[in-house]
TORRODREN-418971 format. One record per atom (N, C-alpha, C, O): residue in one letter; x, y, z. Coordinates in steps of 0.2 Angstrom, whole numbers, plus 5000, padded with zeros to 4 digits. Example, Ala and Ser with C-alpha at 12.3 -4.5 7.8 and 13.67 -1.06 7.14 Angstrom:
A506649725039
A506249785039
A506649845039
A507149835042
S506449895035
S506849955036
S506450005039
S506750065040
***
This chain:
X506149765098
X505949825094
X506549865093
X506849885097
X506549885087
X507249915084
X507049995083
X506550005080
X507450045084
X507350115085
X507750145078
X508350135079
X507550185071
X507850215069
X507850265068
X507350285065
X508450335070
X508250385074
X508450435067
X509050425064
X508050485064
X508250515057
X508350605062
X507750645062
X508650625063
X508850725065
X508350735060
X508050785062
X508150715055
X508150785048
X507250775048
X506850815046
X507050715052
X506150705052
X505950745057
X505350735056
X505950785061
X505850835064
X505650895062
X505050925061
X506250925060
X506451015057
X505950995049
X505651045047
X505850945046
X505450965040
X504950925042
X504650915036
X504650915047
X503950895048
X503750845047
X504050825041
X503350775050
X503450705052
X503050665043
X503250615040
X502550735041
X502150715036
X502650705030
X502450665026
X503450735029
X503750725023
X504150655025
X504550635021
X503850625030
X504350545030
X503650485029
X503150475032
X503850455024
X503350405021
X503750315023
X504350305023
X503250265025
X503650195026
X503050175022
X502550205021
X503350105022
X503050065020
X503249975021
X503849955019
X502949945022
X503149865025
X502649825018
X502149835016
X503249785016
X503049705014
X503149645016
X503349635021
X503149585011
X503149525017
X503649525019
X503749485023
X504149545016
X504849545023
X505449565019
X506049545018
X505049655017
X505349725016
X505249775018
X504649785017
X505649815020
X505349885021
X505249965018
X505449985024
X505149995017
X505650065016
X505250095017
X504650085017
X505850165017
X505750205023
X505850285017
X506450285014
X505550325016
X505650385012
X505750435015
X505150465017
X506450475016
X506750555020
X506750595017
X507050585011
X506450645017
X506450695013
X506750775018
X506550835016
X507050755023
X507150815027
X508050865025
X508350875019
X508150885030
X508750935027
X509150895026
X509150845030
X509550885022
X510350855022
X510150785022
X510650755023
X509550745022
X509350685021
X508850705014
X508550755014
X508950645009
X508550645005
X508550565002
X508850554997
X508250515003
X508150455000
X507650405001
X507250415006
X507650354997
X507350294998
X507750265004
X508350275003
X507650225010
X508050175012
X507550125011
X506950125010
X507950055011
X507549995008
X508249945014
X508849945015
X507549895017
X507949865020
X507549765021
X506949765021
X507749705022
X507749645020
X507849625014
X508249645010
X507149555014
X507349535009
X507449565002
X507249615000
X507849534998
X507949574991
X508249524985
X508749534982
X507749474984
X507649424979
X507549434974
X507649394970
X507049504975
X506749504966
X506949584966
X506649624963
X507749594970
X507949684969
X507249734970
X507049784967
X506749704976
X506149744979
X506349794982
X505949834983
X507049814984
X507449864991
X507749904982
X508149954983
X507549904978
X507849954971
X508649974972
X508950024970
X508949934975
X509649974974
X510049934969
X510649924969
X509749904964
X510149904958
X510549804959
X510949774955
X510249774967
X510649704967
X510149654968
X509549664969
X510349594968
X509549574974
X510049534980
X509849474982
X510349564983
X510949544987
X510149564994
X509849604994
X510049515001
X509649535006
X510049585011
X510649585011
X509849615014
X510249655019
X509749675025
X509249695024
X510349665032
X510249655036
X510149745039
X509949755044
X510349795034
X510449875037
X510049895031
X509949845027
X509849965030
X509650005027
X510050015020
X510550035021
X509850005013
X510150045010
X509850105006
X509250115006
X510250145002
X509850215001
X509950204993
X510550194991
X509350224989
X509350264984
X509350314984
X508750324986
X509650384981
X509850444982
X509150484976
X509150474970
X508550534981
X508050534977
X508350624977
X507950664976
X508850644979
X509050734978
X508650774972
X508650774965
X508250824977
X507850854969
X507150824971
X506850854967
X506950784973
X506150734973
X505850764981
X506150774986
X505350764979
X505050754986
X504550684985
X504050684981
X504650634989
X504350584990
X503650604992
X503550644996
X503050564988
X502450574989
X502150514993
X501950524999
X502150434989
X501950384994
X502450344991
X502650344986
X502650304996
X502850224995
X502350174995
X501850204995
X502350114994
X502150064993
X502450004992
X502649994987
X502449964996
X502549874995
X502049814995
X501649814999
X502349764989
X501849704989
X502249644993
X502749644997
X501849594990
X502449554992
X503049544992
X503349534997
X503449544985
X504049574983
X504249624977
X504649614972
X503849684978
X504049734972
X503749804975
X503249804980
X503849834973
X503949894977
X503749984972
X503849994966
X503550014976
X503250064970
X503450144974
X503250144980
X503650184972
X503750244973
X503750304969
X504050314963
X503250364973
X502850404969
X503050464971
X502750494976
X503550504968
X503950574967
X503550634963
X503150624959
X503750694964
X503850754961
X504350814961
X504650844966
X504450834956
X505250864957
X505050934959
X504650964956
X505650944967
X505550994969
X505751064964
X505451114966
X506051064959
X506151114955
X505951114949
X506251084945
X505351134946
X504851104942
X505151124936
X504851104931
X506051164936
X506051164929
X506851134928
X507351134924
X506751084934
X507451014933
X506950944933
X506650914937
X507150934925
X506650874923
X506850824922
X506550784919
X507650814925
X507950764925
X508250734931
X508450774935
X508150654934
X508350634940
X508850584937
X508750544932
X509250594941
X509850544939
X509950504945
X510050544950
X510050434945
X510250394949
X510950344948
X511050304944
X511050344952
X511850284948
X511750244955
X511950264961
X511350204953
X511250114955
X511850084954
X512050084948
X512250034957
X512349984955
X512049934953
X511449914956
X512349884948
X511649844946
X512349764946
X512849754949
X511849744944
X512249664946
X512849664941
X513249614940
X512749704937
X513449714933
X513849784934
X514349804930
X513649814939
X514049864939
X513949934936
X514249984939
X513549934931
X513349994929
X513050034932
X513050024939
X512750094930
X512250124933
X511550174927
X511650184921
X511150184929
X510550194926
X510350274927
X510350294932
X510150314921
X509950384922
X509550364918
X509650334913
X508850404921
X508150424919
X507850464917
X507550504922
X507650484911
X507350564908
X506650564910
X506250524911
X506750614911
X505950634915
X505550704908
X505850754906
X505050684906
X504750714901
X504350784907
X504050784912
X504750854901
X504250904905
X503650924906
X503250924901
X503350924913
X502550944910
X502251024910
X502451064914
X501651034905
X501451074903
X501551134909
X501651114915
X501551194907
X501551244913
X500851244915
X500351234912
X501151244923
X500551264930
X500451184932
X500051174936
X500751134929
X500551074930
X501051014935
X501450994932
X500951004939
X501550974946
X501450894944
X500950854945
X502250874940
X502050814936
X502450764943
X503050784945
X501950704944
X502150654947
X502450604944
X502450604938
X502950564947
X503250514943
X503350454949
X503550454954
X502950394945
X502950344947
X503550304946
X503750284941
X503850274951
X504350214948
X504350144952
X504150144958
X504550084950
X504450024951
X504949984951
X505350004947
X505049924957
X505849894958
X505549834961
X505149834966
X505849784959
X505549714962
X505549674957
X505849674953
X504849634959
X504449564957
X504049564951
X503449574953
X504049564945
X503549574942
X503449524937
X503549524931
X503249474942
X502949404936
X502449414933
X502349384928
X501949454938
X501349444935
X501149524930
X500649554928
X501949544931
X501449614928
X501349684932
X501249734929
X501349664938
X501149694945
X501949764944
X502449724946
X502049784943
X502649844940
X502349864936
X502449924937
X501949864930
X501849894924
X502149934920
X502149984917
X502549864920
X503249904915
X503149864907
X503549884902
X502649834907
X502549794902
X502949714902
X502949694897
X503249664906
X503649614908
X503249584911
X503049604917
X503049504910
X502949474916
X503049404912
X503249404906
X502949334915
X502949284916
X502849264907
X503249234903
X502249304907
X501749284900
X502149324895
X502149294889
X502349384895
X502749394889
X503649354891
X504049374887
X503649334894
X504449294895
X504249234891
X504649204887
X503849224892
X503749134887
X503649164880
X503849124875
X503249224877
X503249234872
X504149254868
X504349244863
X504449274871
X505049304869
X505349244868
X505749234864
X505249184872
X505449104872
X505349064867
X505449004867
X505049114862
X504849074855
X504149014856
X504048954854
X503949044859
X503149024865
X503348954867
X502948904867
X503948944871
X504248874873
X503848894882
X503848954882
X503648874887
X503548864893
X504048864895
X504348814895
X504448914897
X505148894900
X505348924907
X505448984907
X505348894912
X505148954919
X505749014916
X506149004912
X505549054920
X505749124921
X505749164925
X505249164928
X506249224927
X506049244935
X506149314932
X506649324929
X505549374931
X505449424930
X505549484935
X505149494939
X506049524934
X506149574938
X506649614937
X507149604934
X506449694940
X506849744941
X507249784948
X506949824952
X507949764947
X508049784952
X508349854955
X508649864960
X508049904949
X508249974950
X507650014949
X507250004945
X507450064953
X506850114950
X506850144942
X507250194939
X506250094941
X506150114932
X505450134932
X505050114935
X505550204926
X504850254927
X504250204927
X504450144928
X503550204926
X502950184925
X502750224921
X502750274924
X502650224916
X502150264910
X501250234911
X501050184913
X501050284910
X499950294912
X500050284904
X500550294901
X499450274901
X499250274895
X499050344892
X499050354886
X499050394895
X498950484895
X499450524901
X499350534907
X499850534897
X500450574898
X500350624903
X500750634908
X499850644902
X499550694905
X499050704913
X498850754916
X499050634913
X498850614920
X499650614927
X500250604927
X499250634932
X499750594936
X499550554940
X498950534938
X499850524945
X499750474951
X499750494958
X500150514962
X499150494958
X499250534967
X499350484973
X499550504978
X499150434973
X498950374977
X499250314973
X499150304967
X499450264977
X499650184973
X499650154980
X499750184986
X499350084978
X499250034985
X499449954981
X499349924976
X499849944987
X500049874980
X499649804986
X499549804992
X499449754980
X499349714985
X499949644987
X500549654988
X499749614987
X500349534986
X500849554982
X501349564983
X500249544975
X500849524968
X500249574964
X500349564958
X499849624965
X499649664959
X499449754963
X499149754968
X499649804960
X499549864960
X498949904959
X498449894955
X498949944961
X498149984960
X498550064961
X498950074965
X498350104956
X498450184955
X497850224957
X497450184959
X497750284958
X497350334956
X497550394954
X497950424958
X497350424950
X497650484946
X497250544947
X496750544950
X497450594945
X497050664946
X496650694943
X496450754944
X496550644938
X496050644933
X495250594935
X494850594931
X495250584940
X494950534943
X494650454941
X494150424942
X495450444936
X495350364934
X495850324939
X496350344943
X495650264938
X495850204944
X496250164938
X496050154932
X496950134941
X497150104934
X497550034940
X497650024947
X497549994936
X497849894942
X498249904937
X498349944932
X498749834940
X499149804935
X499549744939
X499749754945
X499649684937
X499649634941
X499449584938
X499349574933
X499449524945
X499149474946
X498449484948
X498349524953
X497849454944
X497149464942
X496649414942
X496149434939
X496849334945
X496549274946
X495849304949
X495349304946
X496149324956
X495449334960
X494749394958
X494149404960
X495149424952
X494749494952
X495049554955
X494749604953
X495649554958
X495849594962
X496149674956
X496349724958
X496049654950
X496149724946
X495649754945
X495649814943
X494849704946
X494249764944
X494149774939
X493749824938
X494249734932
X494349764926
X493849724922
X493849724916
X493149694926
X492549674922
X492349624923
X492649584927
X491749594920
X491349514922
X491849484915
X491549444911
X492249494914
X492449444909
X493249444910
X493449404906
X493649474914
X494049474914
X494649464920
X494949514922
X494949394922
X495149394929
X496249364924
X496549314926
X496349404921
X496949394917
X497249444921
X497049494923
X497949434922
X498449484922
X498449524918
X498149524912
X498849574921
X499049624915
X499849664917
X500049674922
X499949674912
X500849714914
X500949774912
X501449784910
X500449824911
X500349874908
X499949924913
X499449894914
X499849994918
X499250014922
X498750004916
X498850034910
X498049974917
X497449964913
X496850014917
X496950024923
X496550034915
X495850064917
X495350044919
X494950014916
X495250064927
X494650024929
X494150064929
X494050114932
X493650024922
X493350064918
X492550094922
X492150134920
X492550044928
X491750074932
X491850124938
X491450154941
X492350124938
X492450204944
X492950284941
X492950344943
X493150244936
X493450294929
X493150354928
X492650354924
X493350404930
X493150464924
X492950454916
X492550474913
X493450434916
X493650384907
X493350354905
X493150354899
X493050304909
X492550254909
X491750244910
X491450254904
X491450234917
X490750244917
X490650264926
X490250254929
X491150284927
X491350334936
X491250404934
X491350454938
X491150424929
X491050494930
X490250504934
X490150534939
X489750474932
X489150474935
X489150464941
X488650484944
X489650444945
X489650414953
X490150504955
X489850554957
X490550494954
X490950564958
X491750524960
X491850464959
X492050564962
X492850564963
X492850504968
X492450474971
X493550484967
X493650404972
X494050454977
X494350504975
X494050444983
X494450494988
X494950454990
X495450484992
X494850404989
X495550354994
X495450274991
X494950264987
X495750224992
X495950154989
X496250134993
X496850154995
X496050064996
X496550025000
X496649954998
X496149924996
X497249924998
X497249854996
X498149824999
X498749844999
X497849775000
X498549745005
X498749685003
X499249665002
X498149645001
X498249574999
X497849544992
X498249524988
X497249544992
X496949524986
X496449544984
X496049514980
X496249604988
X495449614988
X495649704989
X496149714993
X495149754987
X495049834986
X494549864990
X493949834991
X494749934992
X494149934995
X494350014993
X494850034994
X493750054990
X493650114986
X493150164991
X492550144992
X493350214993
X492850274995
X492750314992
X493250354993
X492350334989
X492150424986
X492150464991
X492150454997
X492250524986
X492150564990
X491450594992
X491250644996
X491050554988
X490350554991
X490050504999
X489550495003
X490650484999
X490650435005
X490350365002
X490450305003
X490050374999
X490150294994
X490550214996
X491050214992
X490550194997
X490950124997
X490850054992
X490350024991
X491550034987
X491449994983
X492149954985
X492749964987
X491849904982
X492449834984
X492349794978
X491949804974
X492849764977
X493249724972
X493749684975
X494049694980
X493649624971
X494449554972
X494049484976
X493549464975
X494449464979
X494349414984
X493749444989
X493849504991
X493149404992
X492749404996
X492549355000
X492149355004
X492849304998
X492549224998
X492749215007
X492649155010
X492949275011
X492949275019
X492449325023
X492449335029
X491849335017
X491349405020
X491549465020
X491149515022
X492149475018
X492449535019
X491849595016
X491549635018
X491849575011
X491249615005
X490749655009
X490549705006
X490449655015
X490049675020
X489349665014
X488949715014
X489349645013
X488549625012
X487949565013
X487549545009
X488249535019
X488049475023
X487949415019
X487349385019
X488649415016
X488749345012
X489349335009
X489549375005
X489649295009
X490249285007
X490249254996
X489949214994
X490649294993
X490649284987
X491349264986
X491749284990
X491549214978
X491949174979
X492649224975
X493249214976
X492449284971
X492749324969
X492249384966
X491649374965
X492549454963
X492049494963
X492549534958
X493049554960
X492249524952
X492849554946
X492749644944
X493149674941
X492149664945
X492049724943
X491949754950
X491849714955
X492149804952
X491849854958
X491049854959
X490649864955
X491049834964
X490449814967
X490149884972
X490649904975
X489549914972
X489449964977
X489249954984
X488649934984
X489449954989
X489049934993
X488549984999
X488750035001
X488049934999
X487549995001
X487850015009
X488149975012
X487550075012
X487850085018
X487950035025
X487550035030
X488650005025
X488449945029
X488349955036
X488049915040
X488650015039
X488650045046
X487850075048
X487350065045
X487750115053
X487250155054
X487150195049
X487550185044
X486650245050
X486650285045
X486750355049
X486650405046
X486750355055
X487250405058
X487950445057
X488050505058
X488350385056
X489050385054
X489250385046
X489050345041
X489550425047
X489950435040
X490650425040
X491050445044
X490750375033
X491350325034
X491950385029
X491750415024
X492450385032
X492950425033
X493450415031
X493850455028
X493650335031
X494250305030
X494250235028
X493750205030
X494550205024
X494350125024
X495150095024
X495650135022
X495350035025
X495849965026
X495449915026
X494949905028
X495749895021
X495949825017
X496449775019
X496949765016
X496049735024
X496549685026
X496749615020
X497049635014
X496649545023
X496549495016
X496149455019
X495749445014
X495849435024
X495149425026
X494749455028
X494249435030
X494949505029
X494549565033
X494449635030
X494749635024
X494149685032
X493949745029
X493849795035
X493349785038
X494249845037
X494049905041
X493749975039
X493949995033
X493450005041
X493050065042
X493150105046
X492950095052
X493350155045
X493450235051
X492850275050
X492850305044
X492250295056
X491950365054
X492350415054
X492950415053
X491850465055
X492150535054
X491850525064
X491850585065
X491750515066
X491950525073
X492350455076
X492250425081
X492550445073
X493350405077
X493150355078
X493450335083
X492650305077
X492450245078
X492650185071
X492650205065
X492850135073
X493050085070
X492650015070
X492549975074
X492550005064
X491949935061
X492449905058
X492849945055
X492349825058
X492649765054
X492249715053
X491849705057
X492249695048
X491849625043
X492549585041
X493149595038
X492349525042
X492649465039
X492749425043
X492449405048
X493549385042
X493549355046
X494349335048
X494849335044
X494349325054
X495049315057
X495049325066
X494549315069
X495649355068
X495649395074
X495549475074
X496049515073
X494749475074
X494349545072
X494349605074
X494049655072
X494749615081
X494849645085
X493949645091
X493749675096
X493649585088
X492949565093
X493149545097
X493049585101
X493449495100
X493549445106
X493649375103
X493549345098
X493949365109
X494249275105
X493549225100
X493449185095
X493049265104
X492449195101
X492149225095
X491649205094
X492349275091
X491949305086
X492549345083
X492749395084
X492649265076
X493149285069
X492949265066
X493349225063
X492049265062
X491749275057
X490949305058
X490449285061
X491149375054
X490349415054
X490449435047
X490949445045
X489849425044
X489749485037
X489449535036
X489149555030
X489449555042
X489049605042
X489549655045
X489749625050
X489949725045
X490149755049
X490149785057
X489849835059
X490349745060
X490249775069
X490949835070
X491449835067
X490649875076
X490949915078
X491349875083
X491149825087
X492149915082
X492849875089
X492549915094
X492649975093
X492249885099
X492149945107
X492649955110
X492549995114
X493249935109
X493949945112
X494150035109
X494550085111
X493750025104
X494250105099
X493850155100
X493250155098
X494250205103
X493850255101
X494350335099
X494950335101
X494050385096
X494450445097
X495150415090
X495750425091
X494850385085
X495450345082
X495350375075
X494850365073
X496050415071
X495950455067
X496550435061
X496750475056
X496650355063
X497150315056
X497050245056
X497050225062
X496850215052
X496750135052
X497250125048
X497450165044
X497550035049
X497850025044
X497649925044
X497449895049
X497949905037
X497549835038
X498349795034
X498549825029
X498649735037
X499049695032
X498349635031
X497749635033
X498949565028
X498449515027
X498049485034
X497549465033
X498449485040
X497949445045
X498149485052
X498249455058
X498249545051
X498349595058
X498449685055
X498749715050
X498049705060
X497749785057
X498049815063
X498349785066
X497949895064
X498249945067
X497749995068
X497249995064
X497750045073
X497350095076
X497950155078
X498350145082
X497750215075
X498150255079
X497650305081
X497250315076
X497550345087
X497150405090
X497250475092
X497750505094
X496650495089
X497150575090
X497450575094
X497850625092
X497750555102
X497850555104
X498850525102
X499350535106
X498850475096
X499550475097
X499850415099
X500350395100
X499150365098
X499250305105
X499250245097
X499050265091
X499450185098
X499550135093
X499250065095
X499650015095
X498650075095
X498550005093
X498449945091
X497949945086
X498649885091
X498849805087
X498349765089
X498149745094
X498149735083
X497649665085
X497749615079
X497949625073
X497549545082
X497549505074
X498049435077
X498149425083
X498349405071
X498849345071
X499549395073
X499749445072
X499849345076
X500449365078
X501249325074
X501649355072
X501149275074
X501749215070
X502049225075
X501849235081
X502849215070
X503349195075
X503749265075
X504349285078
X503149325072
X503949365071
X503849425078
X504349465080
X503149425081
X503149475087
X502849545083
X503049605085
X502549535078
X502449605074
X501949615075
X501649645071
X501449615082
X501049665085
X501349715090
X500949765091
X501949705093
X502349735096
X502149745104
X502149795107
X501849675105
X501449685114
X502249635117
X502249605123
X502649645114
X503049595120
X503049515118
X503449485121
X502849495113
X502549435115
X502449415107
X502449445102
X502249335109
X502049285099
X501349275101
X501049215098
X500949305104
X500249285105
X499849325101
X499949395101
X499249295098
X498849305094
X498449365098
X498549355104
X498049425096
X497449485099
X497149465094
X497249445088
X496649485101
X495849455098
X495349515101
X494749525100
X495649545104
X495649635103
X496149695106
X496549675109
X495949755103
X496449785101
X496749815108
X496449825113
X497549815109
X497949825114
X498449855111
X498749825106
X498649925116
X499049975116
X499649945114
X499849895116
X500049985109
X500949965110
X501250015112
X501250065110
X501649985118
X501950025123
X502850035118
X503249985117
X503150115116
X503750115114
X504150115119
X504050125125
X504650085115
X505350085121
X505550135126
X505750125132
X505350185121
X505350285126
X505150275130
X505450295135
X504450245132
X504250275137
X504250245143
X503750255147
X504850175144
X505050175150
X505550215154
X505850215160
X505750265146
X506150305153
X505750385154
X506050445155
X505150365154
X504750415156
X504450475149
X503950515149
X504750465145
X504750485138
X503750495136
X503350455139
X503550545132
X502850525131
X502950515123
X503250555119
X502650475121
X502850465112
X502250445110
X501750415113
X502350485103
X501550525098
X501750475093
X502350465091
X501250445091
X501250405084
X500950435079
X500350445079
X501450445073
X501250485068
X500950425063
X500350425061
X501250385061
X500950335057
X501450265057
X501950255059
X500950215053
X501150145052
X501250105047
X500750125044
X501650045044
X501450015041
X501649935044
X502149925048
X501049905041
X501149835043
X501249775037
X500849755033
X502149755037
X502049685032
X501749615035
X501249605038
X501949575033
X501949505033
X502249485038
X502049435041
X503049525041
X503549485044
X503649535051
X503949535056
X503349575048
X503549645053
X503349715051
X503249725045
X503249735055
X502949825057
X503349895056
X503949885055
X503249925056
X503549995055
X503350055058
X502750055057
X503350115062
X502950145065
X503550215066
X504050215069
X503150265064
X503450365065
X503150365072
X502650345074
X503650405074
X503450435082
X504050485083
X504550505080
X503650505089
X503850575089
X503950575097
X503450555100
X504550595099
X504650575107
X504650665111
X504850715109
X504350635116
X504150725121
X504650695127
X504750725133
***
C-alpha cells in the first residue's frame, strides 16, 4: 500500500481533493494552497493521464488547472473526464501548455457565461473509439474520413479538450464514466451518454443500442424530454455497463446490462435500452439515499446507513450466496454513509471513518486486506498509520480495475 502525502489537502478541506481509478489509471485532483492540479498516474496508451503523451508512468504527472476549482473526476477504462469551474468568474480563459507527442502545446477559450451564472467546464483525454469523449470522434467516423474503406484505427486524445452540451447554456454537475461510454447530468435536469451503447448502457430508447460521439439526451428522465413529470435525477452511478439513477423523489431507475439480476426486479434481463423504474426493492421503511453501480452487481445506501446488494458476484453475503435478484441487506454494515462499486469489488465507508472491502481480489491486492484473496464479506482495511498508533478517518474512495485509491486524514 503506497501513501501520497499532499500539505495543501488539509488547510483547504479534504472535500476540494477529488480521485478517481480506472482499469489501470488514476487521478488525483488538488486544488489546495500552492497545489493546483490534475495528477494522472499508470497506464497511458490512449493519453488517459491528459498530459499531452501516451508515454505510461510509473510517478504522478500534473496538468496545471491554476484558476479552476476541480468539481469531479472521472475514469473509464481508458479515457478520462474532468469537470471545472473558474475560480474568477470574470477570467474566462484557461490556458494549458501540454506537451503533445510533437511538442506543442494547446490553449483553450472558454466562452463567458451570462451574469449570475457559475459556468462549468467539462473536458476529455483518453480513448475514444467508441465516442465515449464526446468530442464527435470515434471508430465510425474514422472509417468515414477513410473514404468509407474499414481501415482499423486507434481514436484518441491525449490532452484535455472542452466537451460542448447541445445548449450552451447548460452545465455539468455530475459525470460517471463507464468502461468505454459516459453519462452527464446537468443543472437543467437533463441526463446526456456518449459512448459505447451495444448493451443499452446510454438509455437512449427501445430502438436504439448504437454509439454515439456527441453528449445525446436521455430522453425519459430529461427535463427536455419526458422526465419532467417524474422530478429531478439527484445522483447517477455507472462503472462498467449498466446505470443506476435516483431522484430526488427517492425513486430508483436502471438501465444497460442486467443479464446478472443486477435490475432488482427478480429476474435477470438480457439488456435494458430505456430507463427502466423500479418499484421499491427494499422495505418500505427505508429510504434509499445512495446508489453504486458495480458490473454485476447493484448497491443501495438508506438514509439510516444500511447497505443492500442484488446481483451477482462476491456480494458482500457470504461465500454461498453470489446470485440474488432481489436486493438483501449486508448485516456486516452498519452506520455507513458512502458506497462505492467498480466491476467485481465495492467499498463502504462509516460515519465513523472506517473503510470497508469486499468482492474479487486478482492478482493486484486491490482490496487492501494484506492479501490476493477473494471477500465474501465486508472487512475493515487497516492503514499503514495506524500501526504506529495513528487513528485514520476515511474521507473517500475510488476503485479501478487494477487498484484503489483512498483520502484519509491521520489523528
Amino acid at each position: 500500500m503506497n501513501i501520497f502525502e499532499s500539505d495543501s489537502v488539509i488547510p483547504q478541506g479534504l472535500n476540494k481533493t477529488r480521485i478517481a481509478a480506472g482499469a489501470s489509471h488514476r487521478l488525483i485532483a488538488l486544488s489546495g494552497e500552492g497545489e493546483s492540479g490534475v495528477l494522472g498516474e499508470g497506464m497511458n496508451h490512449s493519453g488517459q493521464l491528459g498530459n499531452g503523451t501516451r508515454g505510461d508512468t510509473s510517478t504522478f504527472s500534473a496538468i496545471d488547472t491554476s484558476g479552476m476549482d476541480v468539481l469531479d473526476v472521472a475514469c473509464g477504462r481508458e479515457h478520462s473526464m474532468v469537470l471545472m469551474r473558474p475560480q474568477d468568474e470574470e477570467a474566462y480563459y484557461l490556458s494549458e501548455t501540454l506537451g503533445n507527442e510533437e511538442g506543442s502545446s494547446d490553449t483553450a477559450l472558454v466562452t463567458p457565461p451570462k451574469a449570475g451564472v457559475t459556468k462549468t467546464l467539462l473536458f476529455g483525454f483518453g480513448n475514444s473509439m467508441y465516442g465515449q469523449l464526446g468530442l464527435g470522434g470515434s471508430k465510425d467516423t474514422l472509417a468515414k474520413e477513410l473514404a468509407g474503406q474499414q481501415v482499423a484505427g486507434f481514436v484518441f486524445e491525449p490532452s484535455p479538450t472542452a466537451v460542448e452540451l447541445p445548449d450552451p447554456e447548460e452545465n455539468v454537475v455530475q459525470v460517471q464514466c463507464g468502461l468505454d461510454h459516459t453519462i452527464l447530468r446537468t443543472d437543467q435536469g437533463n441526463l446526456y451518454s456518449m459512448g459505447w451503447g451495444a448493451d443499452g448502457q446510454l438509455g437512449l430508447g427501445p430502438e436504439s443500442s448504437s454509439d454515439r460521439a456527441v453528449p445525446t439526451l436521455i430522453e425519459r428522465l430529461s427535463w427536455k424530454g419526458r422526465g419532467k413529470e417524474l422530478g429531478h435525477v439527484k445522483e447517477i452511478s455507472s462503472s462498467t455497463d449498466f446505470t443506476l439513477a435516483l431522484l430526488e423523489n427517492h425513486q430508483l431507475w436502471i438501465w444497460g446490462n442486467a443479464e446478472y439480476g443486477q435490475c432488482m426486479v427478480n429476474k435477470k434481463i438480457d439488456r435494458i435500452l430505456e430507463p427502466m423504474h423500479i418499484p421499491h426493492p427494499i422495505p418500505s421503511s427505508e429510504t434509499i439515499a445512495s446508489v453504486a453501480a458495480g458490473g454485476t452487481f447493484g448497491l443501495l445506501l438508506t438514509q439510516s446507513g444500511k447497505v443492500y446488494t442484488c446481483g451477482y458476484g462476491a456480494l458482500g453475503l457470504g461465500r454461498d450466496k453470489n446470485q440474488i435478484l432481489m436486493p438483501e441487506q449486508i448485516l456486516g454494515l452498519e452506520g455507513v454513509r458512502k458506497i462505492v462499486a467498480s466491476t467485481d469489488y465495492a467499498a463502504a465507508i462509516t460515519d465513523k471513518g472506517e473503510l470497508y472491502t469486499w468482492g474479487t481480489c486478482g492478482k493486484t491486492g486491490r482490496l487492501g486486506h494484506g492479501d490476493f484473496e477473494h471477500c465474501f464479506e465486508p472487512k475493515r482495511v487497516k492503514m499503514p498509520q495506524e500501526k504506529d498508533g495513528h487513528t485514520v478517518i476515511v474521507h473517500d474512495v475510488a476503485l479501478g480495475q487494477d487498484g484503489a485509491l483512498a483520502i484519509v486524514e491521520t489523528k
